[in-house]
N, C-alpha and C positions, 0 to 999 in steps of 0.2 A: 615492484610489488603493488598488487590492486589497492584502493583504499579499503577500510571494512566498513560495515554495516548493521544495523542489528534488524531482525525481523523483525516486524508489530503483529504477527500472526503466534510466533515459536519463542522470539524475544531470542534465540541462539544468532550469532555473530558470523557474517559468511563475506563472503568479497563481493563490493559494489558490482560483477561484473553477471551474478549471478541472480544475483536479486531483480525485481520489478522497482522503479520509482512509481509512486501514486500519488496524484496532486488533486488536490481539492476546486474544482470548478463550477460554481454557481451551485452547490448544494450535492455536488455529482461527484465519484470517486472515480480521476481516469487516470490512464495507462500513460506517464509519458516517458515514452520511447525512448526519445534520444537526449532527456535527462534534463530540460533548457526550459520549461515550464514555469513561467512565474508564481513564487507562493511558497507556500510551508511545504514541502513535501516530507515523505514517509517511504520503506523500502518494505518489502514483502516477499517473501520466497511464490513464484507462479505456481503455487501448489493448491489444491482444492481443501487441503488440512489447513496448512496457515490462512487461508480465506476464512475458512472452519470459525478457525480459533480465535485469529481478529472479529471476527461478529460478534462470538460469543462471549468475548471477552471486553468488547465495545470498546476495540482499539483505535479504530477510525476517527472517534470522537475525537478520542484524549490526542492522538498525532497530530491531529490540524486545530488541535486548540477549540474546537467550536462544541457549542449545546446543540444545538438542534440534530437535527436528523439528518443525515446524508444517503444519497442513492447510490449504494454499492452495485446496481444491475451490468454497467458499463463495465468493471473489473469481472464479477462475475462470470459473464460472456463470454470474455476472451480466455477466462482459464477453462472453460468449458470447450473452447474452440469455436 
């Protein structure tokens, strides 16, 4: 059985294997892949709604613990394609 996860977008509970890992690098929100990225990371369903709702909800912040502002453009992108 997968580990589980909860989303920062939906905050609903899915299996690590479905979700996105996003780690916090130098002020930037990126995609790591294959899970091995050093740092706080956070999980997100690859959806344009849970992107949605993390924003809107200024889940980004509170996941990697930081004030300031971070560049969501990097995760954006890729769930755009």
């Amino acid at each position: 059985m997968n580990p589980v996860r909860t989303c920062i977008g939906c905050r609903s509970r899915s299996q690590k294997n479905v979700l996105l890992r996003i780690v916090s690098v130098d002020s930037q929100v990126v995609v790591d892949v294959n899970a091995v990225l050093p740092g706080r990371g956070a999980w997100i369903h690859p959806t344009r709604a849970c992107f949605d709702s993390a924003v809107k909800r200024r889940a980004f912040g509170r996941a990697f613990r930081v004030s300031s502002s971070l560049d969501t453009q990097p995760l954006e992108n890729r769930l755009n394609g």
